[in-house]
N, C-alpha and C positions, 0 to 999 in steps of 0.2 A: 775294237777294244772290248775285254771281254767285262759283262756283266752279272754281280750276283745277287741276289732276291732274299735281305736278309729280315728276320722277324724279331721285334724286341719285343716281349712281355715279361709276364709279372704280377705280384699283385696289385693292388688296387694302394697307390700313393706311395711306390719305388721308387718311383723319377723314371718311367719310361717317355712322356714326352719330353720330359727336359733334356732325357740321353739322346733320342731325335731331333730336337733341334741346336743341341749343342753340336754334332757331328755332320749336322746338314750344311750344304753348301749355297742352297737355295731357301726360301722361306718357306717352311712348311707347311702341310695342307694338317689342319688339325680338324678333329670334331667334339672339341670340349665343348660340354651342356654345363649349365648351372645346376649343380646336385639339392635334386630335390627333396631330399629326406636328412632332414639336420643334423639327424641324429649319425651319419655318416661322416658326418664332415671331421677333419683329424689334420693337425698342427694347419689349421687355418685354411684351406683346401676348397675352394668351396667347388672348382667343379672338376668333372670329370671326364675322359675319353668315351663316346657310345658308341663310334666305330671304329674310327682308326687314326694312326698320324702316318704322313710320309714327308718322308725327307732324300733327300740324294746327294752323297758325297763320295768325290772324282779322288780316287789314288794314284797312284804314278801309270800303273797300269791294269785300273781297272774300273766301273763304275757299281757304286755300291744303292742299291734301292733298299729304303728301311723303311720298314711297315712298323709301327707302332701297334700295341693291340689294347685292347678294354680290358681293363682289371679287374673291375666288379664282375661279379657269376653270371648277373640278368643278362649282360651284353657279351655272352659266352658263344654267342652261336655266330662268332665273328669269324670269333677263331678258325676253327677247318679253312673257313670262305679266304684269310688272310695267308692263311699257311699252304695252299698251293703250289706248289712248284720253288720251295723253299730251299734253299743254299743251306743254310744256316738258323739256328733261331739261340736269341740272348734271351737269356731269363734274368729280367732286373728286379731286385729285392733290396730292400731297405734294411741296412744291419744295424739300425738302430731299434727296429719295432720287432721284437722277437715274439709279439703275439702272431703279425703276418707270416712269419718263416711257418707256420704249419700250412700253409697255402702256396708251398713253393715245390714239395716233390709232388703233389698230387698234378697240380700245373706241369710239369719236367714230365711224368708219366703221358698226361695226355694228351701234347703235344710230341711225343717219342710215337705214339699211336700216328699219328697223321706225318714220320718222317724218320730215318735212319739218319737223317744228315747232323752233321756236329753241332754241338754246342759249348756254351759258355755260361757260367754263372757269374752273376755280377754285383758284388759287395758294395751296394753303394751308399752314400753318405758318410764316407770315409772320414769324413771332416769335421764330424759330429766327435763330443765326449764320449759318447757312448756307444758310438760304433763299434761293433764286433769283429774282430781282426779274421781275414777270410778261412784262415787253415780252423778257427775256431767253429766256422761255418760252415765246414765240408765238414766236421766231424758232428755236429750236430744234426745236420741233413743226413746225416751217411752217404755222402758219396764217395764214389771209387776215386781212386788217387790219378786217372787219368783223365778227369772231367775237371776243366781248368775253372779255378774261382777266383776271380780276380776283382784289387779293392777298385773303387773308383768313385772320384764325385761328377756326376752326372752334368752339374750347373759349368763344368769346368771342360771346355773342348781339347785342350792338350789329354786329359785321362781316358776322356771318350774313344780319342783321337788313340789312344795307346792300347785300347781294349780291341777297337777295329782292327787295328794292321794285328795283333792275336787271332783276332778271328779268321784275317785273311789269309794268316799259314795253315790255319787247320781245312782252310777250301782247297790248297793245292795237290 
């Protein structure tokens, strides 16, 4: 069966571990610390990823490895070491906090440095009032009309689950 090596990141309080283990099949290996600077902390939050999550979820025909990354900057030198031999990588962004989307093409550039392989943009907290509808979000990021932005709530494994099998045609 074949398998692919996929990376979710983002900024810092997207929902990349909740996208991980809402699509995991197994219990995830996480490494949330207690966030140590209060002044950080945002809609209740208190900790955070310092290295990575994983999760692994089985498709009809294939096995999917999901690397979760750090969000905050300090824990940026994860990155590269994460992104390895990468299939794919999700960039998950909260389209409720439009102060974070300035921290989402600079993120997309520097992980395009470490891989030519596809990606996804991922609107998530769909479910929120104030969520920003995604084609609102490709035009605000500027991205090109073939870089898929797709909405999704993260807490919710059917969206996750629908974001994945997207990503899986773009690996074929």
């Amino acid at each position: 069966m074949k398998t692919y090596k996929l990376v979710v990141t983002g900024p810092f309080n997207a929902g990349k571990t909740e996208f991980v283990r809402a699509a995991s099949d197994i219990d995830i290996v996480t490494t949330e610390r207690r966030i140590s600077d209060p002044s950080v902390v945002r809609d209740g939050k208190e900790e955070t990823t310092v290295a990575m999550d994983y999760g692994q979820m089985r498709m009809p025909d294939c096995i999917l490895h999901l690397y979760g990354t750090p969000g905050q900057a300090r824990f940026e030198f994860m990155w590269p070491i994460l992104s390895r031999e990468m299939d794919a990588f999700i960039v998950v962004m909260d389209s409720t906090d439009r102060a974070s989307w300035i921290d989402v093409t600079p993120l997309i550039r520097t992980f395009r440095k470490y891989t030519k392989a596809p990606y996804v943009v991922v609107a998530n907290k769909q479910d929120a009032p104030s969520a920003q509808a995604p084609e609102a979000i490709r035009k605000a990021l500027s991205l090109a009309d073939n870089i898929p932005v797709l909405p999704c709530v993260a807490l919710q494994k059917a969206s996750v689950l629908n974001i994945l099998k997207q990503v899986r045609q773009l690996l074929n």
